[in-house]
Structures are given as structure tokens and as C-alpha cells.
N, C-alpha and C positions, 0 to 999 in steps of 0.2 A: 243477307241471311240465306235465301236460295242460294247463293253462289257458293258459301263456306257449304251449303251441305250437298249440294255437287259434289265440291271436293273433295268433301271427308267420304263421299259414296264413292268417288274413284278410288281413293286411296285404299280402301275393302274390298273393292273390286281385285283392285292390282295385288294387295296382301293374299287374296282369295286364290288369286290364279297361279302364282307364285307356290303357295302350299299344295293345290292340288299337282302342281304339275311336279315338285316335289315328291309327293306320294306315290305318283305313276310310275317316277323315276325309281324311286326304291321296291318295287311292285315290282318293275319291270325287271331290273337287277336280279333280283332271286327268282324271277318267273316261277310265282306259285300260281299264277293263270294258265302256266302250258301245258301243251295235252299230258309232256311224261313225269309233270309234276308228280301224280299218284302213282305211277307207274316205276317206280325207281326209292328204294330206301339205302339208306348210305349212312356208318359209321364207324367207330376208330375200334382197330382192334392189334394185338401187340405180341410178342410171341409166348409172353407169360405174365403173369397178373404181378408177378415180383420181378422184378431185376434189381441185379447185386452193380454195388458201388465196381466200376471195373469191368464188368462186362459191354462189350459192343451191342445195339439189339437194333432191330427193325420194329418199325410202325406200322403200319395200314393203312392208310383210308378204303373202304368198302363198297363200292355202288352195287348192289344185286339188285335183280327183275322182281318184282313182284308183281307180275301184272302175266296178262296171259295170251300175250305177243311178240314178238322177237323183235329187237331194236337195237342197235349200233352203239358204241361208246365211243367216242374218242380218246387215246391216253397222250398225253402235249401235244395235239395239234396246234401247226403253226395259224392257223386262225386265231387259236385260243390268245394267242402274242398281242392281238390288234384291240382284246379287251384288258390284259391283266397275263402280266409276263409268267408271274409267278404267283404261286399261292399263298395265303396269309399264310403266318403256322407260328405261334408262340409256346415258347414251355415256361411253367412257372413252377418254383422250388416251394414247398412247404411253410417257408416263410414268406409266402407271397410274392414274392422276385421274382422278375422275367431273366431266366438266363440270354447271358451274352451271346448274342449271334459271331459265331465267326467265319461264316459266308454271307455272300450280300444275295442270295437266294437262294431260295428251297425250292428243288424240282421236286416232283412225286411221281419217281416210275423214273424207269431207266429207257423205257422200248417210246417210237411215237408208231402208234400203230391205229388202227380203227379194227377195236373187238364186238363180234356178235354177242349178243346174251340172248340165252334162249330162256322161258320161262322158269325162273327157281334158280337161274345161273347168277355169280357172283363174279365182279374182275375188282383185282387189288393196288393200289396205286402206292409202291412200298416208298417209306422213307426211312434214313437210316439216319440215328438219333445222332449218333458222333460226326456227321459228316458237318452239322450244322450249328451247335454251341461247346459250348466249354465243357469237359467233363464233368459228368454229375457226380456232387462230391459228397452233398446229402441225404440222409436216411430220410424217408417219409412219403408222405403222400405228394406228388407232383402231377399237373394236370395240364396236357397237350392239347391246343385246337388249331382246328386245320380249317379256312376256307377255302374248299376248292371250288376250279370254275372247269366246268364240261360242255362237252359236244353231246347231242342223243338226237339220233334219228335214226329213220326207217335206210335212208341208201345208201349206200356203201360206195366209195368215192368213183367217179366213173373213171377209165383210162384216158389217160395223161398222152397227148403225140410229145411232148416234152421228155426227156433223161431223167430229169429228178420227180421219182414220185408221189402223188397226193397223197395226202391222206385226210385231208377236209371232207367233214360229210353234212348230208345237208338235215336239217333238223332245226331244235332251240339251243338255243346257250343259255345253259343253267347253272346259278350258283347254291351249294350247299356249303353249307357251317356246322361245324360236327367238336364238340371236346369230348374227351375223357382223363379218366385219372387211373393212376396204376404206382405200386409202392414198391419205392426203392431201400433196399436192406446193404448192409457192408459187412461181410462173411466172407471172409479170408480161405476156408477150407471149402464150402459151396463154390466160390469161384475156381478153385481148385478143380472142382470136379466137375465145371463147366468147361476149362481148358480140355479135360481130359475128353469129355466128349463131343467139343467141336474136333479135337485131333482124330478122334475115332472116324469119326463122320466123314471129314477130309478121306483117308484111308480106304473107307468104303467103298465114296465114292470113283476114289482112283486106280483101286485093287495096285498100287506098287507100278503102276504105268510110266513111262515115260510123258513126262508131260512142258508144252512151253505155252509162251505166253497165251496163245489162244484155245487151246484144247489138246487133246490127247494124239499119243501115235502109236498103234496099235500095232499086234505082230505083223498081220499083213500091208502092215504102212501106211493104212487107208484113216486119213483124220476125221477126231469126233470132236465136234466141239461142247465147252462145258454146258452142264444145266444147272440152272435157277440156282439150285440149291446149293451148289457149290461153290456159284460164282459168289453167292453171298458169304458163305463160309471165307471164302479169301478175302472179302474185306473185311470180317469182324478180324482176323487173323491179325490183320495190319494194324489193327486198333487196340490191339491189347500189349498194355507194360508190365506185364505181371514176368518176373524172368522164369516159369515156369514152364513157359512157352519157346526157352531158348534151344533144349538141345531137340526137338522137333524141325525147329527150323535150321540147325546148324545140319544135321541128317539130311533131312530134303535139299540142301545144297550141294552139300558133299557129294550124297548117290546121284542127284535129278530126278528125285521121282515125289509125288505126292504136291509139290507145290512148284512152279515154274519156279528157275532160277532167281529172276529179275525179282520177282517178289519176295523169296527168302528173303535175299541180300537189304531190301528196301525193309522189310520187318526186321531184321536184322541190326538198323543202323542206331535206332534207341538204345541197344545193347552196348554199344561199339564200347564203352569204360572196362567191360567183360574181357580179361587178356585172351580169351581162348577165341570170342567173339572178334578179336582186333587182329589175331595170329589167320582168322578165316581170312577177314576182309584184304589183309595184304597181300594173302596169295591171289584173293581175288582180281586184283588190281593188274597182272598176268593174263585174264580173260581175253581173246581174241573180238577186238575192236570191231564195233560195226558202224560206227562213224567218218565222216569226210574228215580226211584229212589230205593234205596238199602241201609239200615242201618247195621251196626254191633255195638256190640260194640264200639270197638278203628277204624273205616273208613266209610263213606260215598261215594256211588257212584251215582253222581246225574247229568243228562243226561238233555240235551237244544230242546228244540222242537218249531220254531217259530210261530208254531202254538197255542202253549199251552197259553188260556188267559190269566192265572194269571200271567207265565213268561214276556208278554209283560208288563203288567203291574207295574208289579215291575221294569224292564227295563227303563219304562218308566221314573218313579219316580224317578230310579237313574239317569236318562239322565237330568232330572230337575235339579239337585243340587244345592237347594237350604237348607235353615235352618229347613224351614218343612219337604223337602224329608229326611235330615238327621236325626228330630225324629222320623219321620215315620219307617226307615227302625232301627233304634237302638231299639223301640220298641216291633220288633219282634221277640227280643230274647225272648221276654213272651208268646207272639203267634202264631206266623206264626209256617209252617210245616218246619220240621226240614232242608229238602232237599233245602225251597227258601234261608234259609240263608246260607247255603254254597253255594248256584250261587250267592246269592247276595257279599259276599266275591270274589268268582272267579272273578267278574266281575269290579270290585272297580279301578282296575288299568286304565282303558280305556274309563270308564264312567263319573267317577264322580273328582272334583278337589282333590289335596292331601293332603289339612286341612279336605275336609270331611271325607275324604276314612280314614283318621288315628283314628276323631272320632267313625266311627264306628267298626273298626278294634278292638280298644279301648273298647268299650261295649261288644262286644264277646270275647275277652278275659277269661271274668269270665263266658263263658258260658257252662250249664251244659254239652254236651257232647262234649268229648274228641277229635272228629276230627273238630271239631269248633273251639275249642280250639288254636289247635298245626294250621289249614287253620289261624286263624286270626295273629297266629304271623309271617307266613309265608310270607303273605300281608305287613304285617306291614314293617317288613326287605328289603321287595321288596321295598315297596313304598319311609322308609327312604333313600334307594341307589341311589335314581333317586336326 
């Protein structure tokens, strides 16, 4: 009898220690014990209470001081990797569905930096809704939450004798859990005049500049690079299919001004079915290369750069595949530079359907140099296997 209740007092014991230490652990987790537990409020805020079916938007998450001391933030520090790579973040549709992730993680914040906050100061950890599920195709009420995990303390990283620098600071690691909800409408003429004033905006901020991929260049030559506001403007850009946004972008191609080339041409390529849209990209295909390329004789060595205009544009054309993009590109056995049609070959398998890819496989055959040759039969063998 003693002995069963020994055992049944260890087994309470051990049930006992198990839960508390459970508790501790989830305690410990959200550190609502740490000093800047009170010191810090954080939540979701969005660029408008309505977003239209179609439009690109950014998110928020919020940390601000409320406290009456100045403390440090961490935004992705790589510390933060050794708890939790990335932050929870679910959206769900009106009918209760979790949209489809079509990234395997959601960063928050583009910069890794260590930001002071001074009393009443606010730092924003943006996420941008398209980059991470399916378009939203729903009218209604949809509700976003984000667990994020932080850095907060008083010092700011000491210098590094190392090249690559800190930015771990020493403080708690703390998690906050934040949703909210914000209602999605589908308005065909609103979004209209959402296009019209992201374009305006773009404009403003470019006043008709010459501009490439990293920032402006000014009369006196001296380069600026973009701010915040613009850099996000060019990606909602990239994100909209609305074709109302086409002759904007075929403009800013054409002169170079208001949006770097490489990015036109890449918002561009959704169009690419558009004949006036497919009459740009050919010409563009003409663009002066800025990729490795390397001839011999009997091999070609020819290097991808997603930057290099003419590559997207040939990209593009194959991504079309249609009856034009197939003359187009069998044509180039006469003209183009030697190195696009061997990407255009590399690329045959994954782009284009496999009645096209054998046509063209087919026309480079008989092509004058030898590693064109021996790549299109190479293609071709692949392609018949599948």
C-alpha cells in the first residue's frame, strides 16, 4: 500500500514538474517578465482600411516606445535566426480559409539594421501582401496575423575587428502576436484611379530623371539613390495585371526615364500577348549584353544575368509561346548574337510547350556553329524523353 502511493506521489510529482516547467517555457517565450515588456506596444497597420481586388498593398507590423527611455530594436537580426528564421504570418479569406502561401517564408522589413527609438518614436517592419500568397480574389472582411520575434535593448552593437558587420544587440528577445482585419472591395474604376495615382507618384518622385537599376543620375552626374517610398512604388508596379498600366510602362522604356529599364521590360512581360507590347520586347532583344559570354570554336560558354535587357526579353518571348514567338526566335539563327541562342536552347525545356521547343530545336540544327549544333540535339533527345 505505501509503496503504490509512493508511486502514485512520484508520478504527481513528475506530472507536476513537467507542467510547471512547461509554463516557464511558454512564459519565457513571450517574455512578459522582461523589463521592455511595458515599455514597447506593437500592431498591425495597413495603407488603407479598404483594398480593391487588384491592387498590390503593404502591411505593417508597428513596435513604438511608450515608455520614457530610449532603447534599440533590432529589424532581422541574425541572432534572431538561432530562435525562429522567420515570423508566423497567416491571412485568412472571409470564408475562413487560410490563403495559400506561395513563399516558404515571410520576412518583415527589407533593411537588418539596429533602430534607436526615442520616447513616442515608432519603427515599421513592412510586409508586402503579394510577395507571399495567392492573389486576393475576395470581397470582404480578411484578417492578417503576424508573430513577430525582436531584439530590444539599451546597446547598440559594439564595433566588430571582423569586415562583416554586427548588428546583434544585447537586451531580451521578445515575441509579440498581433492580428487584424481590413476589407477587401473589387472596383474596376477605383482601381483605375489607383493605377493613375501610383503613376503620378512614381513621376513625382522622379521629376522625368534618368534613372537605372539602383537610383538616379542627375545633371551634374552625381548619383542619388531611391527612397522608401518609391522603392515600394516599383514593386506594387510589378504586381499589377491590370493592362491599364501598359502604355506607362512601354513610355518609360522607350525614353528611360521614370522607371529603370530592366524593370519596364520585367512588368512588361505579363503583357507580352499585347502586339505593340511584343513589337517593344523584340526590339528589345537588340539591347547591348552584359553577360559572359565566351566562344571557341567547337563550345560556347554563355552566362544568365537577370538583369541583362536583352535576356529578359528573349525570356519573355519564350515565356509567350506562341506561333510568333516561335518565328521569332527560329529567326535568329540569321541574326541574333551567337550566345542568345544557345540560352535560348538552354532554356527550351521549362519555358516554352514541346511542339514549340522541338520546332525550334529543329531550325538550329543546321546551324552554323558547331556547339549549337551538338546543344540543339542535345534539347531535342531531352525533350523527345519526356
Amino acid at each position: 500500500m505505501n509503496s503504490n502511493r509512493y508511486n502514485t506521489g512520484i508520478k504527481y510529482l513528475l506530472l507536476f514538474t513537467i507542467i510547471l516547467f512547461s509554463c516557464k517555457s511558454t512564459k519565457k517565450a513571450y517574455n512578459s517578465d522582461s523589463h521592455f515588456h511595458s515599455k514597447i506596444q506593437t500592431h498591425i497597420a495597413f495603407e488603407r482600411d479598404t483594398i480593391l481586388i487588384g491592387e498590390p498593398t503593404y502591411a505593417y507590423f508597428v513596435v513604438s516606445n511608450i515608455s520614457n527611455e530610449s532603447f534599440y530594436v533590432c529589424r532581422n537580426c541574425p541572432i534572431i535566426a538561432k530562435f525562429a528564421q522567420w515570423p508566423l504570418v497567416t491571412l485568412t479569406s472571409p470564408s475562413n480559409e487560410a490563403l495559400k502561401s506561395i513563399d516558404s517564408g515571410v520576412r518583415l522589413g527589407s533593411r537588418i539594421d539596429s533602430r534607436r527609438l526615442l520616447p513616442g518614436e515608432s519603427i515599421k517592419f513592412e510586409l508586402f501582401l503579394d510577395d507571399y500568397w495567392e492573389k486576393i480574389t475576395e470581397e470582404g472582411i480578411h484578417e492578417l496575423k503576424i508573430t513577430k520575434h525582436m531584439m530590444v535593448g539599451y546597446e547598440y552593437p559594439s564595433s566588430s575587428t571582423s569586415r562583416k558587420r554586427k548588428f546583434e544587440i544585447q537586451g531580451d528577445y521578445l515575441i509579440r502576436e498581433e492580428s487584424a482585419k481590413f476589407l477587401v472591395k473589387n472596383d474596376s474604376l477605383l482601381l483605375g484611379e489607383f493605377i493613375k495615382s501610383l503613376i503620378q507618384s512614381i513621376k513625382s518622385e522622379t521629376n522625368n530623371r534618368e534613372v537605372d537599376m539602383n537610383g538616379f543620375v542627375n545633371k551634374d552626374k552625381k548619383f542619388e539613390s531611391y527612397n522608401e517610398k518609391l522603392r515600394e512604388s516599383y514593386k506594387k508596379l510589378n504586381h499589377i495585371n491590370d493592362k491599364r498600366i501598359v502604355p506607362f510602362l512601354l513610355d518609360s522604356y522607350i525614353y528611360n526615364n521614370n522607371i529603370p529599364k530592366g524593370t519596364s521590360l520585367k512588368s512588361l512581360i505579363k503583357f507580352s500577348s499585347d502586339s505593340l507590347v511584343f513589337e517593344t520586347l523584340k526590339v528589345a532583344t537588340q539591347e547591348p549584353s552584359i553577360s559572359i559570354c565566351e566562344v571557341s570554336r567547337d563550345s560556347i560558354l554563355a552566362g544568365w544575368n537577370s538583369w541583362d535587357l536583352s535576356q529578359i526579353a528573349i525570356r519573355a518571348i519564350m515565356n509567350e509561346d506562341t506561333e510568333k514567338a516561335v518565328d521569332f526566335l527560329v529567326a535568329q539563327k540569321k541574326d541574333a548574337f551567337l550566345c542568345d541562342r544557345y540560352r535560348i536552347l538552354t532554356s527550351l525545356n521549362y519555358l516554352m510547350s514541346k511542339e514549340n521547343a522541338i520546332k525550334i530545336c529543329e531550325a538550329y540544327l543546321t546551324d552554323p556553329h558547331k556547339a549549337i549544333r551538338r546543344k540543339a540535339r542535345e534539347q531535342m533527345d531531352l525533350i523527345l524523353q519526356k
